[in-house]
C-alpha positions in Angstrom: 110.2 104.3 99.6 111.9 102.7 96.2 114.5 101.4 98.1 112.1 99.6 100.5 110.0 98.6 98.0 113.6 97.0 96.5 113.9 94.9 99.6 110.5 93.9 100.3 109.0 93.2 97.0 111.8 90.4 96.3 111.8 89.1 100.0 107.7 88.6 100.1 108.0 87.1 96.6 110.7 84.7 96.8 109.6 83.6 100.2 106.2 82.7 99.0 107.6 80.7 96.1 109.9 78.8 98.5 106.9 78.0 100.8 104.9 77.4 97.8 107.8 74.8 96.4 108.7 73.2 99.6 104.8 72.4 100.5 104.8 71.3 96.6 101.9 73.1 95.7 99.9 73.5 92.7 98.6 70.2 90.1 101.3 68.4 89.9 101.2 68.0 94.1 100.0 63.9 94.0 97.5 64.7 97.1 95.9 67.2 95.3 95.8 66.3 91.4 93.4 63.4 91.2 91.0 65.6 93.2 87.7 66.9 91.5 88.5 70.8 91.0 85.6 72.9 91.6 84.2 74.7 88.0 85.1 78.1 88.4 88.4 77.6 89.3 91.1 79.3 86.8 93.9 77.8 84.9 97.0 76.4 86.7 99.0 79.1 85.0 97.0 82.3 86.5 98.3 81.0 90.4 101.9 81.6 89.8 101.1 84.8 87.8 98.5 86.1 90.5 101.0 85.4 93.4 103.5 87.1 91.9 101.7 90.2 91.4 99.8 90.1 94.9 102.9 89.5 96.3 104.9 92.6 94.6 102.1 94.5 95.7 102.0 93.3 99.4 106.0 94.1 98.8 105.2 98.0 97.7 102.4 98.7 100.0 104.8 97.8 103.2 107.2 99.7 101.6 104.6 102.8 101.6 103.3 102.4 105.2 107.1 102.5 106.4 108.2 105.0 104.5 104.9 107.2 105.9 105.4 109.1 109.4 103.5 108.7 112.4 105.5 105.6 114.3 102.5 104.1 116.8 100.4 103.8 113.8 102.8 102.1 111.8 103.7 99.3 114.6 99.8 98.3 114.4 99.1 98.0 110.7 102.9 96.2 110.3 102.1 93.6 113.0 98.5 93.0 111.2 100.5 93.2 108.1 103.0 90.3 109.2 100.0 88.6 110.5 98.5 88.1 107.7 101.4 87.1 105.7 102.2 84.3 108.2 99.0 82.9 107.6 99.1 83.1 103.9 102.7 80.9 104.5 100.7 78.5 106.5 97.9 77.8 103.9 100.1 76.0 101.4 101.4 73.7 104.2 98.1 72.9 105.2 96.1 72.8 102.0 98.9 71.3 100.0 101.8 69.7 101.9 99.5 67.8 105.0 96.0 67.8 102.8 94.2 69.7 105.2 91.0 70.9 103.5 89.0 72.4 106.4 92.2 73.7 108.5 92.9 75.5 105.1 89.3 77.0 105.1 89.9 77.9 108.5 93.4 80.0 108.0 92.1 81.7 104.6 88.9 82.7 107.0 91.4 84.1 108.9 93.8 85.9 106.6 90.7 87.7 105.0 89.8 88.8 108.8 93.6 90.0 109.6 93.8 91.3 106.0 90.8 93.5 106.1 92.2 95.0 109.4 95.2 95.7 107.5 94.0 97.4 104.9 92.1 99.5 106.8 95.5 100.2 108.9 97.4 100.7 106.1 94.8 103.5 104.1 95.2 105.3 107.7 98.3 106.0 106.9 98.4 106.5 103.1 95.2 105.5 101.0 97.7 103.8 98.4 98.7 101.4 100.7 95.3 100.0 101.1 94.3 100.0 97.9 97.6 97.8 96.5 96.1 95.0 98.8 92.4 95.1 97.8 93.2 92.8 94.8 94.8 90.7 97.5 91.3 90.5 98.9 89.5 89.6 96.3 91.7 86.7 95.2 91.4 85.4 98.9 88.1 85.6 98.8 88.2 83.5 95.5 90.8 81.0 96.9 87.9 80.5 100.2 85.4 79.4 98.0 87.6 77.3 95.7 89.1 75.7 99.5 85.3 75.2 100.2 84.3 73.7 96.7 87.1 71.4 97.0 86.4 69.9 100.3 82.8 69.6 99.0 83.1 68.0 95.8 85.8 65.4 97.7 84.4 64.1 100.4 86.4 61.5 102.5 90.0 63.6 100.7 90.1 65.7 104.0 93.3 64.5 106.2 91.9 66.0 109.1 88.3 66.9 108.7 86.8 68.9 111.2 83.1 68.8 110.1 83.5 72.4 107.6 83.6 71.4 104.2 81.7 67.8 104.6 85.1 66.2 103.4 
């Protein structure tokens, strides 16, 4: 499992910091600066620090679910599993690179659907596997409401509103 762990921890990290880079996320992205941020929503500082850690854990739980037995299982939650993380590439791109508010909401909406799936998948084949995403969770569900607050409290900053937020 270490050595999996060794390979996907790195890979899911560095790949979201690459998609996070080349979308130019964050406050300093000139789309997204001047925008009213919602109250609640924490220092630019704790993103990079929470991403890190969610991803290292995304990194070790794979590594757990692969290194478990039981083969049909394992193709189920890994393809839920690489669902997910797809989506959670696409969100920066959207939110950040093409200032999509809405289409943001609607791929976080998504990624807490496919990732509650997946942990369920994954604490069927070892309970430590689900529980390294839960944080994961709750940080998405955070990152809904701040997509939502932000379309709300800019209306008219949505490059492709579809109706959700009121941008």
């Amino acid at each position: 499992m270490l050595r999996r762990a060794l390979i996907f921890v790195p890979v899911i990290v560095i790949s979201g910091l690459l998609i996070g880079v080349l979308s130019n996320n964050g406050f300093s992205n000139e789309y997204y600066s001047p925008l009213e941020k919602p109250a609640f929503q924490p220092p630019g500082w704790a993103f990079g620090v929470a991403w890190t850690l969610l991803y290292a854990m995304m990194g070790i739980a794979l590594a757990v679910v692969l290194d478990a037995p039981g083969r049909p299982r394992r193709r189920g939650a890994i393809a839920l599993f690489a669902g997910q993380l797809g989506l959670n590439f696409a969100w920066s791109p959207a939110f950040f690179g093409l200032g999509m508010i809405d289409v943001g909401l609607l791929i976080i909406g998504a990624m807490i659907v496919l990732l509650t799936l997946t942990i369920i998948a994954f604490s069927r084949i070892r309970a430590l596997a689900g529980a390294l995403l839960l944080p994961y969770l709750a940080w998405l569900c955070l990152a809904a409401a701040l997509n939502f607050e932000t379309g709300r409290l800019n209306p008219g900053a949505d490059k492709a509103p579809l109706g959700i937020t009121g941008a």
